[in-house]
N, C-alpha and C positions, 0 to 999 in steps of 0.2 A: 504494500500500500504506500502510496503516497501522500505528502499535507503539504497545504500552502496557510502561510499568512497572509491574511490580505485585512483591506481596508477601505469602505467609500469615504475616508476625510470627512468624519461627519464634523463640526464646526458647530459646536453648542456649548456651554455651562457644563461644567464637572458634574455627573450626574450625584456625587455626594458633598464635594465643598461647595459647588456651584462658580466657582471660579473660572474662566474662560480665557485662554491663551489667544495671545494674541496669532492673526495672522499666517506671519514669518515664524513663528513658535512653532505653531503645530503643523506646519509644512518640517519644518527639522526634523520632529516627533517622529514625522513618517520614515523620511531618510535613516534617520538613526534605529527605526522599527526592523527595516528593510535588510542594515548592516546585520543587525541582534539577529534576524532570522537563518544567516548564513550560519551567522558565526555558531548558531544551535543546531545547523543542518538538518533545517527546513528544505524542503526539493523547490520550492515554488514561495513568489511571493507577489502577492496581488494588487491593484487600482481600481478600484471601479471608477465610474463615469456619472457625473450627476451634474445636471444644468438647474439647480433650485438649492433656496434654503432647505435642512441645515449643511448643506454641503458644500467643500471648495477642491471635486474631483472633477471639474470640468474640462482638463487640460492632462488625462491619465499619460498622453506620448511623453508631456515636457517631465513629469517627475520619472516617469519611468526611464529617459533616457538620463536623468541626474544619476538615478540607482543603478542604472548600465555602470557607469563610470565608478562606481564606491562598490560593486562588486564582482565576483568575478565566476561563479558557479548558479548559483540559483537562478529559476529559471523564471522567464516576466510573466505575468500573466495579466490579464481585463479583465475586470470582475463589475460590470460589464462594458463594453464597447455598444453605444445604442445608432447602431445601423440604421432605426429609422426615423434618426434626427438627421443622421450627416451624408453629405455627398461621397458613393463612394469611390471616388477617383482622389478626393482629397485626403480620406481617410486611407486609403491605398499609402498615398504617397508618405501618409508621417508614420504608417505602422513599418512599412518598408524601409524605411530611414531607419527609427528606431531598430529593426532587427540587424541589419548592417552595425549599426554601432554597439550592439550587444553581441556582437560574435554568434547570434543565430539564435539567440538564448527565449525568445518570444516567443507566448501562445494567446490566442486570442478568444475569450468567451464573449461571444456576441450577443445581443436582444434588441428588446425592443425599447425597454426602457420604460418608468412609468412614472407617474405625477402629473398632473394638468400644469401644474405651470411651467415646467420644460417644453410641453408640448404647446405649448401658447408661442413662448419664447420663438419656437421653431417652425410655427405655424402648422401644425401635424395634429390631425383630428383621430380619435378613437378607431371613425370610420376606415380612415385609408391605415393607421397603422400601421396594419398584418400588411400587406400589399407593398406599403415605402421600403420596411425592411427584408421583405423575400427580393425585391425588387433590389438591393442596394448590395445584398448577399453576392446574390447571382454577378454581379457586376464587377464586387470587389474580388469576389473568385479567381473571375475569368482573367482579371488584368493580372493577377498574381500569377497565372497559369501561360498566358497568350502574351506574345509580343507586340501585337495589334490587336486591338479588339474593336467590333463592332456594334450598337447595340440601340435597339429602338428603344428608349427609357422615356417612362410619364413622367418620374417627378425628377428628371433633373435633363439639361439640354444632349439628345442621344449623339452618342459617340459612333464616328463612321472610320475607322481605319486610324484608332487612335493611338499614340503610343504613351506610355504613361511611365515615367523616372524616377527615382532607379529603379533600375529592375534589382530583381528580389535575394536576399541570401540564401534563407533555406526554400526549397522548392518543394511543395510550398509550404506556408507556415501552416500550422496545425490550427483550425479552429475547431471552438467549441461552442456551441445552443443552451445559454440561458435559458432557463425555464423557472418560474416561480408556480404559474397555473392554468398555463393555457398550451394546448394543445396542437396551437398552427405552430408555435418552437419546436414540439416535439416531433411532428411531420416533419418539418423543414429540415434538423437535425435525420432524422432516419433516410430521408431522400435520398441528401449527399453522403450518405454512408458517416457524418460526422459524430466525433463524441458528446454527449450530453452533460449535462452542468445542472442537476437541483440546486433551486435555491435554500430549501429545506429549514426555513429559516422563522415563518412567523407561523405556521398551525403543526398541529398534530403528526405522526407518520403518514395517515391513512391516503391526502391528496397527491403527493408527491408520491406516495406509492402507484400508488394508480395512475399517474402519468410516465412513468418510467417503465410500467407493466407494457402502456401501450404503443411507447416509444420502439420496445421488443418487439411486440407485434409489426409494428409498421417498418421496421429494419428488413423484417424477415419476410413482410410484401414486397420490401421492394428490393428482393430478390441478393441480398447482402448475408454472408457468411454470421451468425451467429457468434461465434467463436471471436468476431473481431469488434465486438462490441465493449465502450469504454462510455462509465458513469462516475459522474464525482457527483458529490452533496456537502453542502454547508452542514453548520452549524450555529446555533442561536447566543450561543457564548461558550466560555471557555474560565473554569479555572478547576485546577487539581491541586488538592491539598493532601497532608497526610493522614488524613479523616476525615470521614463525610459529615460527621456535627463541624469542626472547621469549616467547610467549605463551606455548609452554611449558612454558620454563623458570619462568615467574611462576605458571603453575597451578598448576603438578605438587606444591605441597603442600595447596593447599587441593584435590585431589581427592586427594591421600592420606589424609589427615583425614578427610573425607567416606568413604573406605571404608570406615578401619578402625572407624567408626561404627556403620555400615551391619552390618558383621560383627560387633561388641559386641551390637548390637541386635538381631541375629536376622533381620535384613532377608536380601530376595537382593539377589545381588550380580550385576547383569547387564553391567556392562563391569569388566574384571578391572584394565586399566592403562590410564594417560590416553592413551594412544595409539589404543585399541580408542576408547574415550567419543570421543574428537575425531572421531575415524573414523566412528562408527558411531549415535552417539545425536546426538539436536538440539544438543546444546551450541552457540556460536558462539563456537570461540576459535581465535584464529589471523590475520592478515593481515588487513586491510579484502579486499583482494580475496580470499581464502579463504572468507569469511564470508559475501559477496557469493554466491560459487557454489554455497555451502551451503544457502541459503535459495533460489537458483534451483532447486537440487534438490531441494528436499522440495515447492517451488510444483507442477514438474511431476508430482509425484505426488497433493496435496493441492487444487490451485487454490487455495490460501486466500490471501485480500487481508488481513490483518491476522494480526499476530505479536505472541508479549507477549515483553519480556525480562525479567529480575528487576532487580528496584527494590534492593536489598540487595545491600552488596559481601562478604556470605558469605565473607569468610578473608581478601580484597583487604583492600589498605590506602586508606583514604579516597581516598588521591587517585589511588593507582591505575583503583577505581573508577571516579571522575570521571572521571577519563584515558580510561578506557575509554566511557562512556558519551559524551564527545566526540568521541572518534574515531569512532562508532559511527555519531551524528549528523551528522557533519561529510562524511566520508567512504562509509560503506556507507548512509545511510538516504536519500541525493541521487539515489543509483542505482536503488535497489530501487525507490523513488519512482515514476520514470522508467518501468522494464520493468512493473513489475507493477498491474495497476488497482486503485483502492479498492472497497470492498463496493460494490452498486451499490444505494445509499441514501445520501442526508444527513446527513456529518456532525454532527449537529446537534441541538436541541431538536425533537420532534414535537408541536406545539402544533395547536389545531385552525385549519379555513380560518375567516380572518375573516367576519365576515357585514356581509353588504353594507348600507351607509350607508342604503339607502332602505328598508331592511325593520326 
């Protein structure tokens, strides 16, 4: 199995002192989140993509080519890249850039993306959503793929015999299909034969199960090997302590915080007390081996070889954090290792086969 740390930069108030960093602060935060994940040997370390308050991940190429430069193994990833906000000839050209100056190191989880007022911002209605981003997929693909490409496109001026720069390092880079709860991600992923991406993150097992169930199905309509099928899943937080009354004891204000949020803001509120959330939602908190049978049990129902945790200690105190993200490593990422297999693909850069010396 594999884990990534990631992070949408969410940009609010401590959810326990209530204190708020400025800025240039919590852009560091991340950089220095990024370095700590190497340096624990994390496989992957993530950006998502947000054009709205509370977020400032609207620019994932510019940090993520900062983090190219500060490290030198783990591997980049978009947690998510929203294809059907952006033009994809321009998003072609900075993921391209970016993978060129990471030595190849980039993968990309794509969506749709959600919130009404990015979609304001970008002028993208409900209606064409599904449509913009199959639409921007297909496009970003092809150019990745094709030296010229051609292509009759609605939502942006069609390209006739077009060539698009630089061309690419790994050929091509690996995407991945967001999916929180709708099932045009999930077709679209099984189409192109790509790997899928739960977001696994605000209800229960039971929806997410059943999208990934059907993601199976439709893989195997549309005539693609079983055997090569590759699922990752979030998770809803993240801390392991050396017993589960610790853990807690040390959560239970950072998801009180987090509710009464949640309730200010008009959100739903799908687990009522941290007892229900430990219980019932992905979280991973509690005992290394609690944590351990928690992810055994979503594997059984999900098969996914790859797991992201969060990069950000969210209400934790720094070295809690850390604390946790070593114990995490130390103790539950040696096991999981162990039981669960990696994607069944290459870690790695996909670069083309050499060509042989004599030709």
């Amino acid at each position: 199995m594999k884990f990534l740390a990631i992070t949408l930069i969410v940009h609010r108030p401590d959810p326990v002192t209530g204190r708020q960093k400025p800025t240039h602060d919590r852009f560091r935060e991340v950089l220095d989140n990024a370095v700590l994940a190497e340096e624990l040997g994390f496989d992957g370390f993530g950006v998502g993509e947000r054009h709205e308050r509370p977020f400032i991940s609207s620019s994932p190429t510019v940090v993520l080519s900062h983090i190219a430069a500060l490290t030198r193994r783990i591997r980049l990833f978009t947690t998510v890249t929203t294809l059907s906000l952006l033009d994809p000839v321009r998003a072609y050209e900075d993921y391209a850039t970016l993978d060129h100056l990471s030595g190849g190191r980039l993968d990309l989880i794509i969506g749709k993306g959600n919130g009404a007022a990015q979609r304001e911002l970008f002028q993208v209605t409900p209606e064409d959503q599904w449509d913009r981003n199959a639409e921007s997929y297909e496009v970003f693909r092809r150019i990745w793929r094709q030296d010229r490409v051609t292509a009759d496109t609605r939502f942006r001026p069609p390209l006739t015999d077009a060539e698009v720069w630089p061309r690419p390092y790994q050929q091509p880079v690996r995407v991945w299909h967001g999916s929180a709860t709708s099932k045009e991600s999930v077709d679209l992923a099984a189409r192109y034969g790509d790997p899928l991406f739960s977001a696994n993150v605000t209800n229960p097992i039971e929806p997410y199960a059943e999208l990934i169930r059907y993601y199976r199905e439709r893989w195997e309509h549309y005539g693609h090997d079983p055997a090569d099928i590759a699922v990752g899943a979030g998770s809803a937080g993240l801390y392991v302590a050396r017993t589960s009354q610790e853990a807690l004891d040390v959560y239970r204000p950072v998801f009180e915080s987090n509710l009464a949020f949640q309730r200010k803001a008009g959100l739903p509120v799908v687990f009522e007390t941290l007892e229900d959330f430990v219980e019932r939602s992905s979280a991973l908190i509690g005992s290394p081996q609690q944590v351990i049978e928690k992810v055994h049990r979503y594997h059984e129902q999900f098969g996914h070889t790859v797991l992201h945790l969060h990069a950000d200690a969210g209400g934790l105190t720094d070295t809690r954090h850390r604390d946790s993200l070593e114990r995490f490593q130390g103790e539950v990422a040696p096991v999981l290792r162990k039981d669960i297999p990696d994607p069944p693909f290459a870690w790695a850069p996909v670069l083309p086969a050499p060509v042989p010396a004599h030709l």
